[in-house]
N, C-alpha and C positions, 0 to 999 in steps of 0.2 A: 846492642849489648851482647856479650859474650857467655855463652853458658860456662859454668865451671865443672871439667871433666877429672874425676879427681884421678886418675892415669895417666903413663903415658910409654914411650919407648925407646930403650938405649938402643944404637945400633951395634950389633954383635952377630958377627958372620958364622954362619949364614945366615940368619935370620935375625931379626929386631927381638929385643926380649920385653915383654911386657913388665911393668911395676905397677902398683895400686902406691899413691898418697899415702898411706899409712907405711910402707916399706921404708921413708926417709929416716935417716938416722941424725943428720945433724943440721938441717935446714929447712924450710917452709918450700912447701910446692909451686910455691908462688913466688920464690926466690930464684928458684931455676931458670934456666934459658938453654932453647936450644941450640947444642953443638957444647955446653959447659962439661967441662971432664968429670966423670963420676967412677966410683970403684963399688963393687958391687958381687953378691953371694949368688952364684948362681943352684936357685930351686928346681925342683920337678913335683909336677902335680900329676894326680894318678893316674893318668890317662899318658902320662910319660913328656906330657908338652912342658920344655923348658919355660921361666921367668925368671925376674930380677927380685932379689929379697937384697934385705938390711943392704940399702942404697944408701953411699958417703956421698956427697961432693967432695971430689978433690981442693 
């Protein structure tokens, strides 16, 4: 059985940007797949390290 992570990461060069499950805007986490196109707000957290907020699938 598979735990459920509720994260995960788009790739965006140079580095992968992290998202949390709740960041989705118009689909279920469990909807996704990967390599599926997504558009996405890129955040910064205080420490200056980039993430992915208000995640669409295209």
């Amino acid at each position: 059985m598979l735990a459920f992570l509720p994260f995960g990461f788009i790739k965006h060069p140079p580095n992968n940007l992290f998202f949390h499950y709740t960041n989705l805007q118009d689909c279920n986490f469990e909807e996704l797949r990967p390599g599926d196109p997504v558009r996405f707000v890129i955040g910064e957290k205080e420490d200056g390290q980039e993430f992915a907020c208000r995640v669409y699938r295209n």
